[in-house]
C-alpha positions in Angstrom: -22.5 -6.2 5.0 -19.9 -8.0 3.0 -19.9 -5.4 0.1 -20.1 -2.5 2.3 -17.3 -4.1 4.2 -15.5 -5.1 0.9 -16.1 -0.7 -0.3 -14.8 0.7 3.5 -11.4 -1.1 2.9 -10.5 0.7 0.3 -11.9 3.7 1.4 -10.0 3.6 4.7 -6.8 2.1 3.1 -5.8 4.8 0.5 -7.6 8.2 2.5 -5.8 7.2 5.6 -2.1 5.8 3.9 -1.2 9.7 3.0 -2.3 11.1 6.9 -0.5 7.8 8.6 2.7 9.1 6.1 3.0 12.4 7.0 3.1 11.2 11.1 5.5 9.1 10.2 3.9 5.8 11.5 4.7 4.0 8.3 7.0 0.8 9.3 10.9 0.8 8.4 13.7 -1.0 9.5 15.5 0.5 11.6 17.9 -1.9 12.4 19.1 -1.4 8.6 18.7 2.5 8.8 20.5 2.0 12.3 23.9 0.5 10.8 24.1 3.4 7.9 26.4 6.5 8.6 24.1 9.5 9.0 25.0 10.6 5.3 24.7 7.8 3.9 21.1 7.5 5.7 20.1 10.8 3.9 21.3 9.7 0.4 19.4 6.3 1.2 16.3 7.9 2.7 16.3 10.4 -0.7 16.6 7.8 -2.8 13.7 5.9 -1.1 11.4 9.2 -1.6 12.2 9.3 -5.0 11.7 5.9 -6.2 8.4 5.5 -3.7 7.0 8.8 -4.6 7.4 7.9 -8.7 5.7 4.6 -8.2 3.0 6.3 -6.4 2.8 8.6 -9.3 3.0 6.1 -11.7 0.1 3.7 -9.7 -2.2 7.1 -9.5 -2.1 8.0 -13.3 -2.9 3.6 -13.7 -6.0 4.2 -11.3 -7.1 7.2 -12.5 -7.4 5.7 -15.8 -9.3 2.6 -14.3 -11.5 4.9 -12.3 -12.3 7.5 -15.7 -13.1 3.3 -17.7 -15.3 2.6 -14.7 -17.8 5.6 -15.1 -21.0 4.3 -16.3 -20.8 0.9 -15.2 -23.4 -0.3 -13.0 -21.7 -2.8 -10.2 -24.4 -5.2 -8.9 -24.0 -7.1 -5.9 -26.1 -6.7 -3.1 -26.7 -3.4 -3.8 -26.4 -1.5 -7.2 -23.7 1.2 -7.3 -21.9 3.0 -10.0 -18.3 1.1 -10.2 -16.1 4.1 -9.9 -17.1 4.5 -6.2 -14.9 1.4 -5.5 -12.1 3.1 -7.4 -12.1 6.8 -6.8 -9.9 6.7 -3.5 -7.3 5.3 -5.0 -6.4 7.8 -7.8 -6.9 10.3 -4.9 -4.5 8.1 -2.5 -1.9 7.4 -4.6 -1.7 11.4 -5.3 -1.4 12.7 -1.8 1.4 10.0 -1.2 3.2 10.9 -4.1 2.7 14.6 -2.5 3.9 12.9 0.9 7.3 11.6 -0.4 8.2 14.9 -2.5 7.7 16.4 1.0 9.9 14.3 2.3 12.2 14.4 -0.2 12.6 18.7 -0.8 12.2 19.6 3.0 14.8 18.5 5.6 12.1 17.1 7.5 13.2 13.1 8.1 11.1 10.2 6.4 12.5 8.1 9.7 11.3 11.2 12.5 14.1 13.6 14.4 16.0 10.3 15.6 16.5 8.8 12.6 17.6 11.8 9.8 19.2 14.1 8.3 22.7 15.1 8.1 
């Protein structure tokens, strides 16, 4: 149960992060994004797409190249199981939020939802 339990967190955590993006249920603070003038909030909330959605870029080419080093590897714990199945969601993750934030950041959709953006 442990090991299953230890695979399904993963799993859940970087398939789910891209969906829970896009409906905007991330966490901000808003009682920063509150205080900025609205174009000052769309410089800052650009500026955030940008920088998240390089990391994320950056983080999916690193677990890519984990996953690729993992094939062939034979992960034994209570179970036997080829190692890149831990690491294959993350490459995969990390993609669709880099996709996410350059949504974000060439539509005038709002990463803060219709109260928080725009100009």
């Amino acid at each position: 149960a442990v090991n299953t339990t230890e695979y399904a967190l993963v799993y859940v955590t970087f398939l789910a992060a891209p969906w829970l993006l896009r409906q905007k249920g991330h966490v901000f603070i808003q009682s920063v994004t509150g205080l900025l003038s609205p174009r000052l909030k769309w410089w800052t909330e650009k500026l955030v797409c940008l920088i998240c959605g390089a990391m994320c870029l950056m983080l999916a080419y690193r677990a890519g190249a984990v996953t690729i080093e993992s094939f062939g590897e034979i992960e034994i714990t209570a179970f036997e199981a080829p190692r890149w199945l831990r690491y294959w969601t993350m490459p995969v993750g990390f993609s669709f939020l880099a996709i996410e934030f350059a949504r974000f950041l060439f539509s005038r959709d709002s990463l803060y939802g219709a109260d928080q953006g725009g100009l």
